[in-house]
C-alpha positions as CSV (number, residue, x, y, z in Angstrom):
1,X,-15.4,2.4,-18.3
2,X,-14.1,5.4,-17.4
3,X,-12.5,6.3,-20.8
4,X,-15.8,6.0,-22.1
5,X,-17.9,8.1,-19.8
6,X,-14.5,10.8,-20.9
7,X,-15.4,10.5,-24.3
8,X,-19.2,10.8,-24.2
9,X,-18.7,13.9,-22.1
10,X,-16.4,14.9,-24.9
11,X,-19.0,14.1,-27.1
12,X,-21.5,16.4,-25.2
13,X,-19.5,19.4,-25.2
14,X,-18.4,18.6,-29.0
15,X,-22.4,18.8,-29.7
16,X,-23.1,22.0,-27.8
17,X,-20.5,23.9,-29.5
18,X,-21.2,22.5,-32.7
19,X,-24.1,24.4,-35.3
20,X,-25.5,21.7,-36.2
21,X,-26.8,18.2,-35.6
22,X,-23.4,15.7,-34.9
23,X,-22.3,12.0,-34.7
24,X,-19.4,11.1,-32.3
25,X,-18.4,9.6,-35.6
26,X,-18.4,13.3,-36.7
27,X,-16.2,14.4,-34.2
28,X,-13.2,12.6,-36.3
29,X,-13.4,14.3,-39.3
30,X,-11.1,17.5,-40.1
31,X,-13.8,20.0,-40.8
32,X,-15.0,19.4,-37.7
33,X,-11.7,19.5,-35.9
34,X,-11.4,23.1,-35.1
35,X,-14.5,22.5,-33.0
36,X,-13.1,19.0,-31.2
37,X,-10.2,21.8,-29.7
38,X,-12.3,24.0,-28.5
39,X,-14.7,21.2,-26.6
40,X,-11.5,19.7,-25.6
41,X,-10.7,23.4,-24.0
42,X,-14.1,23.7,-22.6
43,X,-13.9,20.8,-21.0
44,X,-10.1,21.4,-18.8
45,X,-11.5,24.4,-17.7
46,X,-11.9,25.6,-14.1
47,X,-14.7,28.1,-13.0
48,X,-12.8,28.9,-9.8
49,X,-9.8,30.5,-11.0
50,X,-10.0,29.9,-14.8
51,X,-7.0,27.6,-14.5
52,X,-6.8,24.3,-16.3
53,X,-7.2,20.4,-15.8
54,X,-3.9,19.9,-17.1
55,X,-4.0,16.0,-16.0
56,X,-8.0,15.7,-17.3
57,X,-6.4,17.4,-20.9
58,X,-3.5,14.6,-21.8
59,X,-6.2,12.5,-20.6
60,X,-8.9,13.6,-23.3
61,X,-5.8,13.9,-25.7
62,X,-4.9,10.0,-25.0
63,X,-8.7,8.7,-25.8
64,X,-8.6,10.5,-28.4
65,X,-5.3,8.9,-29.8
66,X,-6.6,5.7,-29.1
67,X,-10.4,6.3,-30.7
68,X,-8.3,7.3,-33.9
69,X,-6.7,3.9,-33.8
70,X,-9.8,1.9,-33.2
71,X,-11.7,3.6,-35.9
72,X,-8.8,2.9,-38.4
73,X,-9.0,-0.8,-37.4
74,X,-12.4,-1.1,-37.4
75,X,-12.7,0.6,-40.6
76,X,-10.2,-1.4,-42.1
77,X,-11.9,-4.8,-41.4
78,X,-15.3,-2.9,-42.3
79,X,-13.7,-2.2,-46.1
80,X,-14.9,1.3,-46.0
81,X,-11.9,2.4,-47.2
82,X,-12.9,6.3,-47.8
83,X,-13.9,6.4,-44.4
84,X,-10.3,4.8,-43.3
85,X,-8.5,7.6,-46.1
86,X,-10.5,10.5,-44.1
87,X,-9.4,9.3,-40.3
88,X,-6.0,8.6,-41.7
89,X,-5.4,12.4,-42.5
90,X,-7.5,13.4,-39.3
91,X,-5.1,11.7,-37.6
92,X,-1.9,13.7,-39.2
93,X,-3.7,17.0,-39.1
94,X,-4.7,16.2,-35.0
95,X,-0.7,15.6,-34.4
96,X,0.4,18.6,-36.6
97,X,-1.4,21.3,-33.8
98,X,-0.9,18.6,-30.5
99,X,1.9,20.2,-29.2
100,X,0.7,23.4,-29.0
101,X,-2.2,22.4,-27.1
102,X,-0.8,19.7,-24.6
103,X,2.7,21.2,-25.2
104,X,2.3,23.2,-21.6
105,X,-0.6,20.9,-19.6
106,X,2.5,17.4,-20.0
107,X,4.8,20.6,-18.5
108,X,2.7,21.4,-15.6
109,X,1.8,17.5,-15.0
110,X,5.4,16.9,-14.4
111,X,6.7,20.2,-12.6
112,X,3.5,19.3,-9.9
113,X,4.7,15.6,-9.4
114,X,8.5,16.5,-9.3
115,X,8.0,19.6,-7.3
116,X,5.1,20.8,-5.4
117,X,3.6,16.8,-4.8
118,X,7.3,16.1,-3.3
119,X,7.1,18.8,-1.0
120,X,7.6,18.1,2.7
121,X,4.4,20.3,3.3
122,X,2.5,17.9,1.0
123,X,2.7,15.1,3.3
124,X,-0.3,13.8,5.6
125,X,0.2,14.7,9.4
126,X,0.9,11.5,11.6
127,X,-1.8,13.0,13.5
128,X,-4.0,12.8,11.3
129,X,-3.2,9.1,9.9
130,X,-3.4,8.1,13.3
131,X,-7.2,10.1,13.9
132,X,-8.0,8.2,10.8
133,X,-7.0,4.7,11.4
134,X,-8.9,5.1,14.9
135,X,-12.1,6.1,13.1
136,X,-12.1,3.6,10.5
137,X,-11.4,0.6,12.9
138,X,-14.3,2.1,15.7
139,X,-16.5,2.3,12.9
140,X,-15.7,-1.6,11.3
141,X,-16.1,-3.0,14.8
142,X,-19.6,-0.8,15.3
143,X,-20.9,-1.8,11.7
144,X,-20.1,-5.3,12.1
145,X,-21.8,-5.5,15.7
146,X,-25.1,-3.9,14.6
147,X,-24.9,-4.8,10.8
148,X,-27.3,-3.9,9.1
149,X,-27.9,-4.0,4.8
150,X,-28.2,-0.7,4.1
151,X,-24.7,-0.2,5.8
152,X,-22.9,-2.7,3.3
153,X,-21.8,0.4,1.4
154,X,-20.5,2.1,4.4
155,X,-18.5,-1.0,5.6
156,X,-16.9,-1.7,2.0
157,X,-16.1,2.3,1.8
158,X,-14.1,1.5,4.8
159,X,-12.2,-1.5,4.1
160,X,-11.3,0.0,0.8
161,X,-10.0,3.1,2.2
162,X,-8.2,1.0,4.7
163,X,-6.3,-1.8,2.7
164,X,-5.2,1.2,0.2
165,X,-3.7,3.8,2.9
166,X,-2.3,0.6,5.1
167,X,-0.2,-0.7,2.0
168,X,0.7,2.3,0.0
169,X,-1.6,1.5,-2.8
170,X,-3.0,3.4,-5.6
171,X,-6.2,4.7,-5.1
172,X,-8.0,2.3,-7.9
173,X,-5.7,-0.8,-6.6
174,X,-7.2,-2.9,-3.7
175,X,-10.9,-2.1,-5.2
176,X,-10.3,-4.3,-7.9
177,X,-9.2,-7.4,-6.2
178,X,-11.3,-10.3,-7.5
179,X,-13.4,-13.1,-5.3
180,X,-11.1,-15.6,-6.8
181,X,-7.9,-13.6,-4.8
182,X,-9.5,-12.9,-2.0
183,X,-10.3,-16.9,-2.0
184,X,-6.5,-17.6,-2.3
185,X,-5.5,-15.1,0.4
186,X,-7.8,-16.6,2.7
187,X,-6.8,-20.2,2.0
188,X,-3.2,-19.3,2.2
189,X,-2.1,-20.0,-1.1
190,X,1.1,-17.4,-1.1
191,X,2.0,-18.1,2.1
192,X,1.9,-22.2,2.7
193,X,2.2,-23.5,6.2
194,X,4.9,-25.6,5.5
195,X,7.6,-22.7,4.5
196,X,5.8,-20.5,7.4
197,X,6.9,-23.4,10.1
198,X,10.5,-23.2,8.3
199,X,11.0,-19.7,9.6
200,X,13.1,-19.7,12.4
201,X,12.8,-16.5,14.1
202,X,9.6,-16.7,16.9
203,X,8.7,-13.1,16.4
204,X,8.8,-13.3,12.4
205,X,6.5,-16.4,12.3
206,X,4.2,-15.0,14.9
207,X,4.2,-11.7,12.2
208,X,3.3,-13.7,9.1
209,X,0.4,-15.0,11.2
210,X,-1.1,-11.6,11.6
211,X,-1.9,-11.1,7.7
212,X,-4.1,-12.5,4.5
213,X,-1.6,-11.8,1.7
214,X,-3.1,-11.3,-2.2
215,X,-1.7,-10.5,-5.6
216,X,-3.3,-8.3,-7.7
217,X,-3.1,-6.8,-11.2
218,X,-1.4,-3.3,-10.5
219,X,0.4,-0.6,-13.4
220,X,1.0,-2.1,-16.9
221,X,2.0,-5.8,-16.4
222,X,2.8,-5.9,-13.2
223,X,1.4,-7.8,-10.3
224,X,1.2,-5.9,-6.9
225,X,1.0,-7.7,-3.3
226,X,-1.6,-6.3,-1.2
227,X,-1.6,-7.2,2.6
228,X,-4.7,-7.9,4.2
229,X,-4.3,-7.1,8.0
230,X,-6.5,-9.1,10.5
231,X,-8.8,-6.0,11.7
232,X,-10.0,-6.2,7.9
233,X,-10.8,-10.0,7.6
234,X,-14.2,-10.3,9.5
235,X,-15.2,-7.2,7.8
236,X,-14.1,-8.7,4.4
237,X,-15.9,-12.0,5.2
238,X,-19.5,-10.1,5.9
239,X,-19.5,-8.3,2.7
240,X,-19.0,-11.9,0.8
241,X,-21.5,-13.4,2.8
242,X,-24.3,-10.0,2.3
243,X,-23.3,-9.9,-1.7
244,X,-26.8,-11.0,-3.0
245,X,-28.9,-9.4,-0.2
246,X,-27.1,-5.7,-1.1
247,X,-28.0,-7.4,-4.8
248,X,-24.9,-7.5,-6.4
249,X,-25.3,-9.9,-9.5
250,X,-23.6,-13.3,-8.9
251,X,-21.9,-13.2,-12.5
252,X,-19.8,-9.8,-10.7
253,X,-16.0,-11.2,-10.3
254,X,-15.0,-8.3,-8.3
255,X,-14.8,-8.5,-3.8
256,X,-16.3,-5.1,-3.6
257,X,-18.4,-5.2,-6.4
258,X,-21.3,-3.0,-6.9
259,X,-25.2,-3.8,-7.2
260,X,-25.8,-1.4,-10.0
261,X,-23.3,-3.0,-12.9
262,X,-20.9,-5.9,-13.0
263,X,-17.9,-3.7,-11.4
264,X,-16.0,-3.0,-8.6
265,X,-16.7,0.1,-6.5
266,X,-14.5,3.3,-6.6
267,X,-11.6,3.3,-4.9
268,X,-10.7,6.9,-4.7
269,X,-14.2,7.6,-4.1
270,X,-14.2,5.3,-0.8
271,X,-11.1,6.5,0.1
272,X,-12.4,10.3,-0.1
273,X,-15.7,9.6,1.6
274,X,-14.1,8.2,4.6
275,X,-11.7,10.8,5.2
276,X,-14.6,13.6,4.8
277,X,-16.1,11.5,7.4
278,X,-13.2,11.6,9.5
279,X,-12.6,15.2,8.8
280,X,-9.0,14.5,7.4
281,X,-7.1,15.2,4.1
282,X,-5.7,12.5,3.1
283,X,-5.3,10.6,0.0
284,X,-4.1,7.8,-1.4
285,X,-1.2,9.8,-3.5
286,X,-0.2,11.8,-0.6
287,X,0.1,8.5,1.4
288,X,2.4,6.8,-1.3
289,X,4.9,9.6,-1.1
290,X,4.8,9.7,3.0
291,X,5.9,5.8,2.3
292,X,8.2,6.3,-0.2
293,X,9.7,9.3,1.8
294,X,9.8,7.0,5.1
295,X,11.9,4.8,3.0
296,X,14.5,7.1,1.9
297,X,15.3,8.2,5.6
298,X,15.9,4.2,6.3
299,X,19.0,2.3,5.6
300,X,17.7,-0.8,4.3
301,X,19.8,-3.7,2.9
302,X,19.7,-4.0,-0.2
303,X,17.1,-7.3,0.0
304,X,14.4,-5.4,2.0
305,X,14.8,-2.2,-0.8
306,X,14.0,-4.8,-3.9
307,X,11.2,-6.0,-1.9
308,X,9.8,-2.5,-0.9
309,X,10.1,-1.4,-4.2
310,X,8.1,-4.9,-5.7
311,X,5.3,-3.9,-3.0
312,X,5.2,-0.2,-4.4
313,X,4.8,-1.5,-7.4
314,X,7.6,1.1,-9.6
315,X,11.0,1.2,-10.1
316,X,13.8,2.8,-7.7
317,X,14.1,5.8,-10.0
318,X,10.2,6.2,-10.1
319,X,10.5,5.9,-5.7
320,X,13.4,8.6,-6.1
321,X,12.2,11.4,-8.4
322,X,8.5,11.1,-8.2
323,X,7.4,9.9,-5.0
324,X,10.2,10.8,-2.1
325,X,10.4,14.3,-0.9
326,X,14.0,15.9,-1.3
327,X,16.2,13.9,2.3
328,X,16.7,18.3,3.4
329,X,18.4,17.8,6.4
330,X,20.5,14.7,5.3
331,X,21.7,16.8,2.6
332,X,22.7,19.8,4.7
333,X,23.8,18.0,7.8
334,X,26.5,15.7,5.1
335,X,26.8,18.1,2.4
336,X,27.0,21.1,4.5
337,X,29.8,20.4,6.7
338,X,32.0,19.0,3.5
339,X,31.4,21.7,1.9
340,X,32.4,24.3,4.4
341,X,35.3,22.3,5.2
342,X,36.6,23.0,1.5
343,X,35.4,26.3,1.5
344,X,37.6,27.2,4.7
345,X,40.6,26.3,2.1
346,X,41.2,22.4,3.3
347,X,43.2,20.3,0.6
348,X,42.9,16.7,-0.4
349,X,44.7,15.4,2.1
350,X,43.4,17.8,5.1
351,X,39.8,17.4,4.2
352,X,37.8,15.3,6.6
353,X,34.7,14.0,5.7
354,X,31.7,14.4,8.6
355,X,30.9,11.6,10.3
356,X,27.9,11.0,9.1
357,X,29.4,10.2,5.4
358,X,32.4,7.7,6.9
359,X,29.9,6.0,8.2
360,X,28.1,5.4,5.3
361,X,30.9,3.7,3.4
362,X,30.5,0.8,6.1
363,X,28.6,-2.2,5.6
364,X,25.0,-0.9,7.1
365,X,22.1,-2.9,8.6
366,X,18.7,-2.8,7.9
367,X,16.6,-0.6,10.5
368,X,13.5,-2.1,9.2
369,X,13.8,-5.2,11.4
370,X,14.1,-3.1,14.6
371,X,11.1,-1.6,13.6
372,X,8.9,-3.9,13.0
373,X,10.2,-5.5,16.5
374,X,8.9,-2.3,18.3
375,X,5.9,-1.6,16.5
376,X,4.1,-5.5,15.9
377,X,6.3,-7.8,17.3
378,X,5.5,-9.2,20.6
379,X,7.4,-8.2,23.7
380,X,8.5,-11.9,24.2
381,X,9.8,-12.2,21.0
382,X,13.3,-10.7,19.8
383,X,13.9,-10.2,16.6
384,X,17.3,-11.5,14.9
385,X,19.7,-8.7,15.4
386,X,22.1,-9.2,12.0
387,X,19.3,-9.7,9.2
388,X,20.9,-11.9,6.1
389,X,22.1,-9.4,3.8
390,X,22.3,-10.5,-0.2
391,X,25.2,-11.1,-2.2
392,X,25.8,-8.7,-4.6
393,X,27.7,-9.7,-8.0
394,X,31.0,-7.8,-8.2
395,X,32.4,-7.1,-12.2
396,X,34.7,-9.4,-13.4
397,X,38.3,-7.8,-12.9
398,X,40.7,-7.9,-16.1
399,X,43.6,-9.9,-15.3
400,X,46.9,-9.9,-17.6
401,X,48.8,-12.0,-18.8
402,X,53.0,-11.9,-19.0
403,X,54.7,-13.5,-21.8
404,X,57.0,-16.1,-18.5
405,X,53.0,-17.0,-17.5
406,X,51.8,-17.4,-20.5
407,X,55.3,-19.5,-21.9
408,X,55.1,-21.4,-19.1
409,X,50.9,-22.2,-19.1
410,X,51.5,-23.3,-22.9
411,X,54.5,-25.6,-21.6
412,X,52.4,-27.1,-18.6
413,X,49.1,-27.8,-20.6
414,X,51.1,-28.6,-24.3
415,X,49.4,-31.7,-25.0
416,X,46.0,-29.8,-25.5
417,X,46.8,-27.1,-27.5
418,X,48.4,-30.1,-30.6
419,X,46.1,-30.8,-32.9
420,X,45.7,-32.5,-36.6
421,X,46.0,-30.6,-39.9
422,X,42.1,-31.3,-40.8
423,X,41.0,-29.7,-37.3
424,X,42.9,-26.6,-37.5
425,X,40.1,-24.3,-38.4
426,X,38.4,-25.0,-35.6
427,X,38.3,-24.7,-31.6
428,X,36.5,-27.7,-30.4
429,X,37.8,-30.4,-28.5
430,X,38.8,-30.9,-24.3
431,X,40.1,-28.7,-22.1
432,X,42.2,-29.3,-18.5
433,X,39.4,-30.7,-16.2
434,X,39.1,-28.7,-13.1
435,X,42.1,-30.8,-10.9
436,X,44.5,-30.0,-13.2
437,X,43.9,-26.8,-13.5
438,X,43.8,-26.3,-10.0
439,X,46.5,-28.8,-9.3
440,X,47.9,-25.7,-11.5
441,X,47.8,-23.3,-9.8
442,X,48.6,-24.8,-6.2
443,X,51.8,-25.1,-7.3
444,X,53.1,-22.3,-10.2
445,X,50.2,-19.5,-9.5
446,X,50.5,-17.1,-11.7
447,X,51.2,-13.2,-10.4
448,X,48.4,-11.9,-12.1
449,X,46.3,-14.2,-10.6
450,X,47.4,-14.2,-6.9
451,X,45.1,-11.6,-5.6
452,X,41.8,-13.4,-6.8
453,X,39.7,-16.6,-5.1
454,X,41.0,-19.8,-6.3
455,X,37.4,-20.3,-8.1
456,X,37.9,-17.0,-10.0
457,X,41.6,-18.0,-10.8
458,X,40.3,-21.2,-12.5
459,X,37.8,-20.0,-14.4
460,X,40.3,-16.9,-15.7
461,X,42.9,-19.7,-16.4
462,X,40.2,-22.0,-18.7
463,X,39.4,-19.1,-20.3
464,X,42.9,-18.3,-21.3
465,X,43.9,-22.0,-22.3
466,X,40.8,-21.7,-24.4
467,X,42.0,-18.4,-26.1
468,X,45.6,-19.6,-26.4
469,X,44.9,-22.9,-28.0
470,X,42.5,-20.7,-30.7
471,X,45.7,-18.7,-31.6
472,X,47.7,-21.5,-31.5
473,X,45.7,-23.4,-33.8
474,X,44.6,-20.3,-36.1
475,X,48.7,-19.7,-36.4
476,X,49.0,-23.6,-38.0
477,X,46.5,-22.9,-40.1
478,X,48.0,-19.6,-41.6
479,X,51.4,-21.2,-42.5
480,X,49.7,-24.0,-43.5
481,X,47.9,-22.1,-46.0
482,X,51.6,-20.3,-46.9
483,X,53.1,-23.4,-47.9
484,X,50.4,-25.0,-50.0
């Protein structure tokens, strides 16, 4: 929906600059193009400081890319084929001037995420996260006491804006969720009481308690989890039960749909009207890279990172150089003192590394339990102090082989590696079963093989009675050939 309200108000400023009556049809035809740049210019510009809407302009410039497309297809199935030959070079004379015009706006899109967004100055104040979250849960409780219909708006302004700052979201994110996922959160369906009473720890299974937990369609293909906390469920439950007196049409799919199409409300919008209302600036942007900035400073195993990461929704690359803001003081308290060190003239082996960096070397535990244990966790409770850290695969080391080991492996396991003349040219056939080959190595391990487990030692020495009896065999089968 929104593309299209973008390209009707291209349309409009197309039609105003225009000399004569227009099409939107028009619009995509190269004597007209001239004029399309110029709306497209209008349109990005700022009456403040004469600046452009460099986001808004690769946005215009993608709509219109994909407009191009759907014209050719639907001009294709249509069989107007001179219409098809005339969008065709529209399209090839678009591209030939893009990159002058979006050249500098994809430029300035990508210096203001990796650079100013990312500054520490950028982030929300806890102060006024905490103001926030104080005025959002006084006015829930207030709206739901004295509800009244004309407040439904209000009350799902709030809940939106609170389920998208509480998990990180994007701003467009938790507004979308459907009645059909707010139906499984509520019954339970990702979290079923049977692997909840599994959990061992008191103080983790009283924690899963306190939340609804939902999937939703987030970026691309993905699906992103969004946690429902329990200060937003009654609030959630009166706006399903008040749909159809606010008049939102049964047919709408979406939990905070709107009465005036079959929709779902704005997200950002709910999120910016609540924090005018609470007279802070926050979004929910800034909010993602306080998270992802939070994250940084913790040293999380290597389990909870894959899961933060799944929550956020991006990759640890996208976490690292769009969201996070620069670790400053990690880097001069580590780097700093290293460097000095080997500025003062200290060698390789007088060098010492600050304390700070031997540590990190070590094995390190996840904070994120101890903080969850102070922050939501009852007093009574005592969260597991060693949290289960994952195994991590480790490459495969080469091993070789010495000609004594490999003599004697050949004279050990000889009966395997004869075969018959018609069979030469292949590789099939047995191999050792796993107690002899272990039976093997109990008893003449081979050097290059002491250092390993015994399960890696057997599977390096089937793999090299399975190379040897290939070169054993594809040996026969050269002489063989010699003689005949």
């Amino acid at each position: 929906m929104s593309e299209m309200r973008d390209l009707a108000r291209l349309y409009l400023s197309f039609k105003s600059l225009s000399s004569q009556p227009v099409t939107t049809e028009e619009m995509f035809r190269r004597d007209n193009l001239s004029v399309l740049r110029d709306a497209i210019e209008k349109m990005v510009e700022t009456s403040e400081d004469g600046k452009e809407k460099y986001g808004l302009k690769l946005t215009l410039n993608a709509i219109v890319q994909r407009t191009i497309k759907s014209l050719k297809g639907y001009y294709t199935e249509t069989i107007q084929d001179d219409k098809y030959d005339e969008i065709k070079k529209f399209q090839l004379a678009y591209s030939f001037r893009s990159h002058e015009m979006f050249s500098n706006a994809r430029y300035q899109c990508i210096s203001s995420s990796v650079d100013k967004a990312r500054r520490p100055e950028q982030l929300p104040e806890e102060e006024e996260l905490m103001k926030l979250k104080t005025f959002i849960s006084g006015q829930v409780k207030l709206v739901t006491d004295t509800f009244e219909i004309t407040k439904y708006a209000w009350l799902r302004s709030l809940v939106v804006c609170r389920l998208t700052l509480y998990n990180g979201r994007r701003g467009e994110e938790p507004s979308r969720m459907l009645l059909s996922q707010w139906a499984d959160a509520e019954d339970g369906v990702w979290l079923p009481s049977d692997q909840v009473l599994k959990i061992e720890d008191d103080a983790e299974k009283y924690l899963v308690g306190q939340f609804r937990l939902a999937y939703l369609h987030g970026k691309g293909r993905k699906f992103v989890p969004v946690l429902l906390p329990e200060d937003t469920i009654e609030a959630i439950k009166l706006l399903v039960a008040q749909r159809q007196s606010h008049g939102i049409k049964e047919n709408n799919i979406f939990l905070f749909g709107t009465k005036s199409s079959s929709s779902n409300c704005s997200g950002w919008h709910s999120v910016k009207s609540v924090c005018i209302q609470a007279q802070v600036k926050i979004n929910a942007t800034k909010n993602r890279h306080r998270i992802s900035t939070i994250y940084a400073s913790l040293d999380m195993s290597l389990e909870h990172q894959r899961i933060f990461l799944d929550h956020m929704g991006h990759e640890a690359a996208i976490s690292r150089d769009n969201y996070q803001c620069p670790i400053g003081i990690k880097e001069v308290r580590i780097m700093g003192k290293l460097l000095n060190n080997i500025d003062k003239g200290a060698s390789t082996e007088t060098v010492k590394l600050p304390e700070m960096l031997q540590q990190s070397t070590a094995p390190k535990k996840s904070k994120l339990p101890e903080m969850l244990q102070q922050s939501i966790a009852p007093k009574k409770f005592k969260l597991s102090e060693k949290p289960e850290e994952p195994k991590e695969k480790t490459k495969s080391e080469k091993v070789t082989w010495s000609k004594e080991e490999t003599a004697e492996l050949r004279k050990v396991f000889k009966d395997f590696f004869t075969t018959s003349t018609s069979n030469t040219n292949c590789n099939s056939g047995y191999l050792p079963n796993k107690e002899e080959i272990i039976n093997f190595l109990k008893n003449q391990m081979p050097q290059c093989l002491k250092l390993l487990s015994m399960q890696t030692a057997y599977l390096k020495t089937r793999t090299k009675l399975f190379n040897e009896r290939k070169t054993i065999r594809e040996n026969i089968n050269r002489h063989q050939n010699k003689l005949i």
